[in-house]
N, C-alpha and C positions, 0 to 999 in steps of 0.2 A: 518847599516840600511840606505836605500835611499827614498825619496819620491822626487815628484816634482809634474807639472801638464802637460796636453798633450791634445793633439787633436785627434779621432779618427773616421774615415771615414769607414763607413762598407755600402757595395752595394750589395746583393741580388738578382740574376734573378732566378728566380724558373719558368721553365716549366711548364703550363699546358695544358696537352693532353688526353680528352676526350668525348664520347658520352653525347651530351644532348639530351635526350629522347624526352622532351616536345615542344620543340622548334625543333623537327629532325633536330641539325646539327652536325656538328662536330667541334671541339674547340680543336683550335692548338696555344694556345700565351703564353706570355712573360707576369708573375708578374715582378714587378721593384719594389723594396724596398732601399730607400738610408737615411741611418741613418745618425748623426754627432754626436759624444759624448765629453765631456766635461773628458778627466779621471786625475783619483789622483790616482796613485800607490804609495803604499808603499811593499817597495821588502827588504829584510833582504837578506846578502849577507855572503858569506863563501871563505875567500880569501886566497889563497897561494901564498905567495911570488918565482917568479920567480929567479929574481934578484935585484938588487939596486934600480931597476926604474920601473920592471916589474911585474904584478901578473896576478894569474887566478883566476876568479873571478865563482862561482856558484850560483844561486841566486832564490829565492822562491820570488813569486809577489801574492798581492791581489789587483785589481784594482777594484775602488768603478765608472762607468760610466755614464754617467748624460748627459739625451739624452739632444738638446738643437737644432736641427731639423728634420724633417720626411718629409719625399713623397715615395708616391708611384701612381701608375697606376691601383689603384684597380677599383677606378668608371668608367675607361673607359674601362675593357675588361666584365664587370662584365654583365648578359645575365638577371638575376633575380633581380627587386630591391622592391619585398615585405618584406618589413619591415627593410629594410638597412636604415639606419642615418647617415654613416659616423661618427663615434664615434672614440674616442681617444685610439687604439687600441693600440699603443707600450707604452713599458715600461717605464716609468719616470727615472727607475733607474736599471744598468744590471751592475750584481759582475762576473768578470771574476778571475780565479789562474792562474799562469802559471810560469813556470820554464826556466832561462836562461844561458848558459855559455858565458864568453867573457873574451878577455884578456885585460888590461889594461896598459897602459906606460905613467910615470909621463913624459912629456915634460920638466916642471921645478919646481921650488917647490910651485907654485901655481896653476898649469894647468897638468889636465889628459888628455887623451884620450884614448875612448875604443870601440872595437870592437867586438860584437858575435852575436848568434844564441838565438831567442825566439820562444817560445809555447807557446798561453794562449785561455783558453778556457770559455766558459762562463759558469757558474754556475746558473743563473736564467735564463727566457726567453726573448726574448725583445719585447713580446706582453704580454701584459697586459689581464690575461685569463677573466676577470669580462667584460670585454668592448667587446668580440669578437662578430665576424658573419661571414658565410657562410665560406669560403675555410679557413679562418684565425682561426679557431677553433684547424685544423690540426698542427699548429704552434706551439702550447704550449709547447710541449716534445722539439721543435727544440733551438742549440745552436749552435753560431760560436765557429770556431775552426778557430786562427790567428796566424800565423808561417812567419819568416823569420829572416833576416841580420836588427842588428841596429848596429848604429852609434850615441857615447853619445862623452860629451866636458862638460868637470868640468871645472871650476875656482872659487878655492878657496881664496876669500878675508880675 
């Protein structure tokens, strides 16, 4: 079992392209969405010993995310503003699973290092479906999908 704490950066550009009837124009721009989360993983791990110093490590994660800033660009591309507030539209709080392999080598007997490959996806939204309006409605069903190379560093006191 691992847990620890992290930081995680998620940015959003969503397209939007098209006809506004009432205003006859045409709407070609860029939402910007940039979130920052607070996370706590806790990952349970399945380890095969390589050799004396070495293992492979597979690992199941549930991450509890804890937003802690927001912006975005929505009041400035936005064409309609009957009945917008600017209300607190993301989610307080976004659970992500995800699955990783990596290999691992003890340097010495208090220090690891390990290197692999993550997948984690979110499981909730990260708008808050009670507080939406106009394009941000369409949000609800949507969830990141966050993939690549990590690099961890244990010492063990």
């Amino acid at each position: 079992m691992e847990t620890g704490i992290g930081y995680l950066a998620v940015e959003n550009q969503i397209r939007l392209k098209y006809n506004y009837a009432f205003f006859q124009t045409h709407v070609d721009t860029i939402l910007n969405i940039n979130l920052a989360y607070f996370t706590i993983p806790i990952a349970i791990n399945y380890t095969t010993v390589l050799s004396e110093n070495s293992s492979l490590l597979v690992g199941f994660t549930l991450n509890s995310n804890v937003l802690i800033t927001k912006e975005d660009n929505f009041a400035d591309i936005i064409y309609e503003e009957i009945g917008w507030s600017n209300p607190d539209w993301y989610a307080p709080i976004v659970f992500a699973i995800g699955v990783s392999m990596a290999y691992q080598l003890e340097l010495n007997k208090l220090d690891f290092i390990e290197i692999g490959l993550y997948v984690n996806s979110d499981v909730s939204s990260f708008v808050n479906k009670d507080q939406l309006w106009g394009f941000f409605n369409n949000l609800v069903p949507s969830r990141n999908l966050r993939y690549g190379v990590q690099l961890k560093y244990f010492l063990h006191l």
